[in-house]
TIVOBA-185742 format. One record per residue (C-alpha): residue number from 1; residue in three letters; x, y, z. Coordinates in steps of 0.5 Angstrom, whole numbers. Layout:
N
@i:NUM	aa:ALA	X:X	Y:Y	Z:Z
...
***
This chain:
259
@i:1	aa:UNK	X:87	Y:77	Z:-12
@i:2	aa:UNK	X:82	Y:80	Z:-8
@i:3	aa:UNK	X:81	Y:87	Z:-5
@i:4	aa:UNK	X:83	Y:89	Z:1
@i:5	aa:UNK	X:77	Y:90	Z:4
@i:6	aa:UNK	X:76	Y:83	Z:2
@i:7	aa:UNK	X:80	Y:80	Z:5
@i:8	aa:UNK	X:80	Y:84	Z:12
@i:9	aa:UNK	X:72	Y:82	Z:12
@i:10	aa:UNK	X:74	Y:74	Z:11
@i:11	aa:UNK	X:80	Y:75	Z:17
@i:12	aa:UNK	X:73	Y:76	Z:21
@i:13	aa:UNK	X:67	Y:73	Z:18
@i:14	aa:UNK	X:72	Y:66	Z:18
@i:15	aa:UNK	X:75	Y:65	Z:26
@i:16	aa:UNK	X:69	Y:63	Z:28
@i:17	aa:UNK	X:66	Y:58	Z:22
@i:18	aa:UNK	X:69	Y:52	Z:26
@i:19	aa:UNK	X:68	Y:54	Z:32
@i:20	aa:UNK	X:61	Y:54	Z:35
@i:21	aa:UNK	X:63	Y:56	Z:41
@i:22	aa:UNK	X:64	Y:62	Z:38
@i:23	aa:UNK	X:59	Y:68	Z:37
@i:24	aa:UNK	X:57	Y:71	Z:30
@i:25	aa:UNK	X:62	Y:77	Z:29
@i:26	aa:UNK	X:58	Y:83	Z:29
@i:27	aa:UNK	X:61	Y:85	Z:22
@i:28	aa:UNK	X:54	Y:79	Z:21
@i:29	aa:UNK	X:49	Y:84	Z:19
@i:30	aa:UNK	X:41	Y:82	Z:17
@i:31	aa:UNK	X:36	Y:87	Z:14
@i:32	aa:UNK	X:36	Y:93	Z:18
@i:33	aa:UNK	X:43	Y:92	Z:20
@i:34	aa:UNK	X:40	Y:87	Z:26
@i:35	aa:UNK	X:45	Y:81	Z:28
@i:36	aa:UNK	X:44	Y:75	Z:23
@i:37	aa:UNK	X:46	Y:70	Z:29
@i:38	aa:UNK	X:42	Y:65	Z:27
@i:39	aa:UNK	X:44	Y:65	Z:19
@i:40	aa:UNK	X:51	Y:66	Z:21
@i:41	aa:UNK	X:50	Y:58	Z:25
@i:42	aa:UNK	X:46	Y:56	Z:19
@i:43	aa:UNK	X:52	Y:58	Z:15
@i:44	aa:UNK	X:57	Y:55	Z:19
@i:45	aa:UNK	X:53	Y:48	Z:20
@i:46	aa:UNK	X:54	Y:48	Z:12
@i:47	aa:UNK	X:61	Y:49	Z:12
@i:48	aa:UNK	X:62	Y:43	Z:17
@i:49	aa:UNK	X:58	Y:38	Z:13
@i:50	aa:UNK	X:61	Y:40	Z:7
@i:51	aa:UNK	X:68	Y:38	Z:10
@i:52	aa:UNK	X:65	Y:32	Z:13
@i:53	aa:UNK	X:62	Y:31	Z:7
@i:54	aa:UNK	X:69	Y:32	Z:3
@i:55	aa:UNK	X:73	Y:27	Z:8
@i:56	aa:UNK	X:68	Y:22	Z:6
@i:57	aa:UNK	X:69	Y:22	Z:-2
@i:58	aa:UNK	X:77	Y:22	Z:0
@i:59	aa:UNK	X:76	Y:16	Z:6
@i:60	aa:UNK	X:70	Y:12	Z:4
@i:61	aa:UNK	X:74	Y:5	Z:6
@i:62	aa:UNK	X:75	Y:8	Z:13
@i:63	aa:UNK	X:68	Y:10	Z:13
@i:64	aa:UNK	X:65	Y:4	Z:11
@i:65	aa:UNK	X:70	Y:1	Z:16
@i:66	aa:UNK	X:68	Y:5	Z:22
@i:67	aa:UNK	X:61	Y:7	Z:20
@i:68	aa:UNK	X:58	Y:13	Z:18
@i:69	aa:UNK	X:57	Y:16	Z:25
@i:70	aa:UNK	X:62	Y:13	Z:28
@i:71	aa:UNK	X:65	Y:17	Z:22
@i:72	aa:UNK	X:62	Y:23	Z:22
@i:73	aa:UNK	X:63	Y:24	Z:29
@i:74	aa:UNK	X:71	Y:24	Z:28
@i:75	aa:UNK	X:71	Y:28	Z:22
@i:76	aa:UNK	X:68	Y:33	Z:26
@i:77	aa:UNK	X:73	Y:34	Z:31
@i:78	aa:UNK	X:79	Y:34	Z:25
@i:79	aa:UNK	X:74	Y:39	Z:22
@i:80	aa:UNK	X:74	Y:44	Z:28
@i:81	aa:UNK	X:82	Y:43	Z:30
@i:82	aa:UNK	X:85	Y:43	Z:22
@i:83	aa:UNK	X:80	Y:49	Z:18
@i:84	aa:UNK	X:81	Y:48	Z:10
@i:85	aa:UNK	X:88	Y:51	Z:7
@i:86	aa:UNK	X:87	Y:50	Z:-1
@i:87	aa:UNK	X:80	Y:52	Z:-4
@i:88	aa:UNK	X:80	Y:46	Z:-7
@i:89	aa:UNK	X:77	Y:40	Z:-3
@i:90	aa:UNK	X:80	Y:35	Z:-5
@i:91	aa:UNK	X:86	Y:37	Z:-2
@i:92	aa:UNK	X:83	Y:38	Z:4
@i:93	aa:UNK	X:84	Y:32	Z:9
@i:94	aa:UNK	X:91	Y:31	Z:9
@i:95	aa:UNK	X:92	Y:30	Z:17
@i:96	aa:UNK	X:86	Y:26	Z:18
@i:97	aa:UNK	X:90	Y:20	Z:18
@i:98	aa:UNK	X:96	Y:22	Z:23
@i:99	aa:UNK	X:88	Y:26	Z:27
@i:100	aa:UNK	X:86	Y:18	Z:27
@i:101	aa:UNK	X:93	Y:16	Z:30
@i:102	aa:UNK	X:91	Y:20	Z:36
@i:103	aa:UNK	X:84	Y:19	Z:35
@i:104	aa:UNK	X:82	Y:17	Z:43
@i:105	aa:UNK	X:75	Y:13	Z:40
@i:106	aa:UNK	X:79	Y:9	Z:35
@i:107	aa:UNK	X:85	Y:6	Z:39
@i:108	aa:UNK	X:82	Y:-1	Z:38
@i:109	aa:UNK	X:83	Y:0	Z:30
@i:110	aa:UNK	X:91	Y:2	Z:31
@i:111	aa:UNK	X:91	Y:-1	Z:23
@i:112	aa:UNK	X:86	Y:5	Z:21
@i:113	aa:UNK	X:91	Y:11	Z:21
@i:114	aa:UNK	X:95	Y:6	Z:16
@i:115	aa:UNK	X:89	Y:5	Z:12
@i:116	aa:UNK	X:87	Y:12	Z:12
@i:117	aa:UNK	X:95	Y:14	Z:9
@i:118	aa:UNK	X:93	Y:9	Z:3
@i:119	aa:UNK	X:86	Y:13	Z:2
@i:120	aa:UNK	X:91	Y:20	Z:1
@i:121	aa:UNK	X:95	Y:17	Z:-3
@i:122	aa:UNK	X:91	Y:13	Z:-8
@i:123	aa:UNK	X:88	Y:21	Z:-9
@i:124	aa:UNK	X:94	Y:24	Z:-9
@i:125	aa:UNK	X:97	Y:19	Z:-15
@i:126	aa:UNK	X:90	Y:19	Z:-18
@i:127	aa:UNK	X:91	Y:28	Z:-19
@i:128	aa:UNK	X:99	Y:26	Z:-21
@i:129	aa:UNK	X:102	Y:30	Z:-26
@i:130	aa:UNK	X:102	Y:25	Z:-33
@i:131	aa:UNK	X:107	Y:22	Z:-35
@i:132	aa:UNK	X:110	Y:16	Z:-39
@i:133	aa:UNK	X:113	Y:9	Z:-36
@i:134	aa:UNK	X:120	Y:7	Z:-36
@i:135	aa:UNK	X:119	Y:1	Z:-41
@i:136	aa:UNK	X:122	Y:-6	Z:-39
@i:137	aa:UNK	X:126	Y:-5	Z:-46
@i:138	aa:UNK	X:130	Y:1	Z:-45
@i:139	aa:UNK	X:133	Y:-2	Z:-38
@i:140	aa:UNK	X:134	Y:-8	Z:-42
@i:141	aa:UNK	X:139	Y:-3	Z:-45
@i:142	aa:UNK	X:144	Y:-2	Z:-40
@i:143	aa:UNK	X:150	Y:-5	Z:-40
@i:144	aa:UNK	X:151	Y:-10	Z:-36
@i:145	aa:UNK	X:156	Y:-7	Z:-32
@i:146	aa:UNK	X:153	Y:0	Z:-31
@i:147	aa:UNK	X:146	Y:-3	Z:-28
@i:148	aa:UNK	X:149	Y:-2	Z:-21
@i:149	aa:UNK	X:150	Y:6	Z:-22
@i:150	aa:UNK	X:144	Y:7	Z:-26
@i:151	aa:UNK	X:139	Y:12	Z:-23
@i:152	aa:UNK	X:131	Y:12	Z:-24
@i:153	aa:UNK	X:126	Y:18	Z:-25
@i:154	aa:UNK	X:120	Y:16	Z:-20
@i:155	aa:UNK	X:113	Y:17	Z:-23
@i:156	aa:UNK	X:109	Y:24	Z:-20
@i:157	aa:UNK	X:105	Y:18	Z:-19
@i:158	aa:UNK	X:108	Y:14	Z:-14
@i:159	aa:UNK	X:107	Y:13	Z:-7
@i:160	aa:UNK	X:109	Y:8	Z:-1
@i:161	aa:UNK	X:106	Y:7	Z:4
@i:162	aa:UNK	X:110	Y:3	Z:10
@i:163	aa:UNK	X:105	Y:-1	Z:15
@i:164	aa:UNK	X:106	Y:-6	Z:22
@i:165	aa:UNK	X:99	Y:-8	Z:20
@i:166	aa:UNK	X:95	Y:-12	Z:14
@i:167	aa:UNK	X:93	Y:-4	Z:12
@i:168	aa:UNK	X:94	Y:-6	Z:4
@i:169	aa:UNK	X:89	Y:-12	Z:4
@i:170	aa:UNK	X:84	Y:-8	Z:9
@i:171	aa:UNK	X:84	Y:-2	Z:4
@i:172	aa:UNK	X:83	Y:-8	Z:-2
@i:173	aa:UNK	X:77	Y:-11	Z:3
@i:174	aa:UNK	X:73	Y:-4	Z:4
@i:175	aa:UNK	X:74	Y:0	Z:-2
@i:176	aa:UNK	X:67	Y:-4	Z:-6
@i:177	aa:UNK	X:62	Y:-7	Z:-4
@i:178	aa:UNK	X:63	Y:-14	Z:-3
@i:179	aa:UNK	X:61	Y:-17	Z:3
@i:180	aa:UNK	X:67	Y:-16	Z:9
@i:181	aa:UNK	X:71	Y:-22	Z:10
@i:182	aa:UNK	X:75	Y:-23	Z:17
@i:183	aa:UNK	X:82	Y:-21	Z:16
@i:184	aa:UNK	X:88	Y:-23	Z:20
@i:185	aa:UNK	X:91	Y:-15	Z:22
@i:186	aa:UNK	X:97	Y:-16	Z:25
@i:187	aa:UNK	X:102	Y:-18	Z:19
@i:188	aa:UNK	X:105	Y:-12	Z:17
@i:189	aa:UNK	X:105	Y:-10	Z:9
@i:190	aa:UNK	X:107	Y:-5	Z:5
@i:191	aa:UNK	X:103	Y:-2	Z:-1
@i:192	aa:UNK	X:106	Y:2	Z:-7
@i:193	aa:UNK	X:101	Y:5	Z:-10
@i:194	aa:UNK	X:102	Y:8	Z:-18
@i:195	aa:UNK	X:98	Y:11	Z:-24
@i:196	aa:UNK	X:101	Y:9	Z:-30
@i:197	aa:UNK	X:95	Y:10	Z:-35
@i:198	aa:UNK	X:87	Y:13	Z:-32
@i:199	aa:UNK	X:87	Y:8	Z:-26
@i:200	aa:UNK	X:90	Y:8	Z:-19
@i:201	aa:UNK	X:93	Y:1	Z:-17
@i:202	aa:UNK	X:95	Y:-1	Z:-10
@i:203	aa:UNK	X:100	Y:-7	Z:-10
@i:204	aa:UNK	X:103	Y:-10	Z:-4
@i:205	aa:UNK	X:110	Y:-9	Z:-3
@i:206	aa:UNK	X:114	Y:-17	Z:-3
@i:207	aa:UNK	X:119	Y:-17	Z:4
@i:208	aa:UNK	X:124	Y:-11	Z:2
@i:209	aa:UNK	X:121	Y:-8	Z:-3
@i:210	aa:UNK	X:119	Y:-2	Z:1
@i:211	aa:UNK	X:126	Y:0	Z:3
@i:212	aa:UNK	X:128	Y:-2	Z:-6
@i:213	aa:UNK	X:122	Y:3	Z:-8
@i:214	aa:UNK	X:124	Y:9	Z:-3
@i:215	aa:UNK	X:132	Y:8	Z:-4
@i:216	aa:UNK	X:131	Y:9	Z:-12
@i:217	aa:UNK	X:125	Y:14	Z:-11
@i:218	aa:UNK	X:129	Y:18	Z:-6
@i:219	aa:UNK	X:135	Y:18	Z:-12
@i:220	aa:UNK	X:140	Y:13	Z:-10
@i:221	aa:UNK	X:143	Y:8	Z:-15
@i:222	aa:UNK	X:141	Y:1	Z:-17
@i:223	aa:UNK	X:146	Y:-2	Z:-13
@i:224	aa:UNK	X:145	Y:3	Z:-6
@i:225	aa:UNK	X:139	Y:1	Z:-7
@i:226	aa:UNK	X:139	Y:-7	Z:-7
@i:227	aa:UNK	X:143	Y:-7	Z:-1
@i:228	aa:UNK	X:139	Y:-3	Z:3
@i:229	aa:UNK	X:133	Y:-8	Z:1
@i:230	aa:UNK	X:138	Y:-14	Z:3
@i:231	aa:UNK	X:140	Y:-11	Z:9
@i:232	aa:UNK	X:133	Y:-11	Z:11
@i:233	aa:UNK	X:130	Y:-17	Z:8
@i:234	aa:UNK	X:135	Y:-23	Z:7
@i:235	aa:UNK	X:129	Y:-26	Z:2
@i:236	aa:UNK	X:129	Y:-19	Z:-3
@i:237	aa:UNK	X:130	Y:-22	Z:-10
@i:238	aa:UNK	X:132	Y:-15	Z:-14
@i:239	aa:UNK	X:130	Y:-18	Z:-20
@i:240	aa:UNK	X:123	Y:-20	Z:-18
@i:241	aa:UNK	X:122	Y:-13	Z:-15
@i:242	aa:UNK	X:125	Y:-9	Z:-21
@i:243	aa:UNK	X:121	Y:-13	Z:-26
@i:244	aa:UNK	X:114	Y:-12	Z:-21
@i:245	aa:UNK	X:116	Y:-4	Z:-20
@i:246	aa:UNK	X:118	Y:-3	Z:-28
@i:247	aa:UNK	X:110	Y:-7	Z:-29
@i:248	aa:UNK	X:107	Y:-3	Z:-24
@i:249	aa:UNK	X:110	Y:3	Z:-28
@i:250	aa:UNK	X:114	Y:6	Z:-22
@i:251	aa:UNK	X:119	Y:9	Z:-26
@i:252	aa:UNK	X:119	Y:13	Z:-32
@i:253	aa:UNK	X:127	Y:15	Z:-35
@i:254	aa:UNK	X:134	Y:14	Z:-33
@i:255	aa:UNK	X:138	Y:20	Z:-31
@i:256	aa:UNK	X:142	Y:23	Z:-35
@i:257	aa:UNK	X:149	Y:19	Z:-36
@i:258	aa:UNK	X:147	Y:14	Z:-32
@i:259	aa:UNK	X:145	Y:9	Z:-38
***
C-alpha cells in the first residue's frame, strides 16, 4: 500500500492526465521548484498514447476495420471520458465497445460495437482461470432418465456474445492478414467463445444456440434449458448443440447430485 502522502500526491498529480484543458497541478515542480508545465504536457501525452496503444493490441480487428486514424482518433475520446481502473492494461477497455455503440463517427458501422464485445471476450477466455473440459464419456454416463435435471458447470473461459449482425464472421475476416472479403452484415450471429486448452476459439453459434449455452451457464437444467432454446428457435437440434458445446469445451463437470 502506498503511503499516505503517496497517495494524496496521486489524488493531484493524476485528475488533469486525461484532461488537456486542464493546467499542470502546482504540486508539479522543476529544479528550483519552477513550474514543469511543459513535462507535465510530455507526460500526460505519454500516458494517452500508452492507452490508445493498449485499445489497439485489444481490438486489432476494429482497427484494421476503421483504420489507424480513424482508431486513434476514437480511442482518444474513450481515453479522456473513462481513465484506467486496474494497473494492468489488459484490463483496461472494457467499455470501448458500448463507447463505440454510441461513437457518432462510427454509426455507419452499426456492426463494429459487436465486433468489439467479440475482441473483449476473446481476451477475457484467453487470461480465464484453468480448467479441464466435461468429457463427452462422462455426459454419456447420465442415465438416461435424469439427463433433463442435470445441471452443468461453465468453463471460466466461456463467453456468448449475441449479435443482430454478422459480427462473428466479420471478427473471423480482420483478425489476420488475409485480404478483406466483401460480407453480408446484416445476418444476425451469435459467437461462443472458449479456451479449452492454450487457444481461444470463436464459433458461430446454430439458430437457438445462443439461448441453450446461456440457459446452461446461467444454471438451469438440461431441460429448462432445451426448451428455452425451442422456444426461441423451432429448428434448435439439442443433440447438435450439446455435441458442439461439449467439443468446444464449454462446460467442465456436472453439479453435484445431478449425475
Amino acid at each position: 500500500m502506498l503511503p499516505e502522502q503517496d497517495l494524496s500526491f496521486a489524488a493531484v498529480f493524476a485528475p488533469a492526465l486525461l484532461d488537456p484543458a486542464q493546467t499542470a497541478p502546482a504540486i508539479v515542480t522543476g529544479p528550483n521548484g519552477k513550474a514543469a508545465g511543459k513535462r507535465y504536457a510530455v507526460y500526460r501525452n505519454n500516458v494517452t498514447v500508452s492507452l490508445i496503444e493498449a485499445l489497439a493490441a485489444i481490438y486489432p480487428a476494429v482497427q484494421r476495420i476503421t483504420g489507424p486514424d480513424f482508431f486513434r482518433a476514437m480511442a482518444r475520446f474513450h481515453v479522456r471520458s473513462s481513465p484506467p481502473t486496474s494497473p494492468l492494461l489488459f484490463e483496461y477497455g472494457r467499455a470501448f465497445p458500448d463507447f463505440i455503440a454510441g461513437y457518432e463517427h462510427a454509426q455507419t458501422m452499426p456492426w463494429l460495437a459487436d465486433v468489439a464485445r467479440i475482441e473483449r471476450a476473446w481476451l477475457d477466455a484467453y487470461h480465464a482461470r484453468d480448467a479441464v473440459p466435461l468429457s463427452t464419456a462422462r455426459l454419456s454416463a447420465i442415465a438416461p432418465d435424469r439427463l433433463a435435471d442435470t445441471v452443468f458447470i461453465p468453463h471460466p473461459a466461456m463467453r456468448i456474445v449475441r449479435s443482430s449482425f454478422a459480427a462473428v464472421m466479420i471478427f473471423a475476416a480482420n483478425r489476420d492478414n488475409a485480404p478483406a472479403a466483401r460480407i453480408d452484415a446484416s445476418t444476425p450471429e451469435d459467437a461462443l467463445i472458449t479456451r479449452p486448452e492454450f487457444d481461444v476459439a470463436v464459433r458461430h453459434l446454430p439458430p437457438g444456440g445462443a439461448v441453450f449455452a446461456a440457459s446452461l451457464a446461467s444454471g438451469q437444467s438440461l431441460g429448462e434449458a432445451a426448451s428455452a432454446a425451442l422456444e426461441a428457435s423451432p429448428e434448435f437440434d439439442i443433440a447438435s448443440n450439446i455435441a458442439g458445446l461439449i467439443e468446444a469445451g464449454a462446460f467442465t463437470s456436472l453439479a453435484p447430485g445431478d449425475a
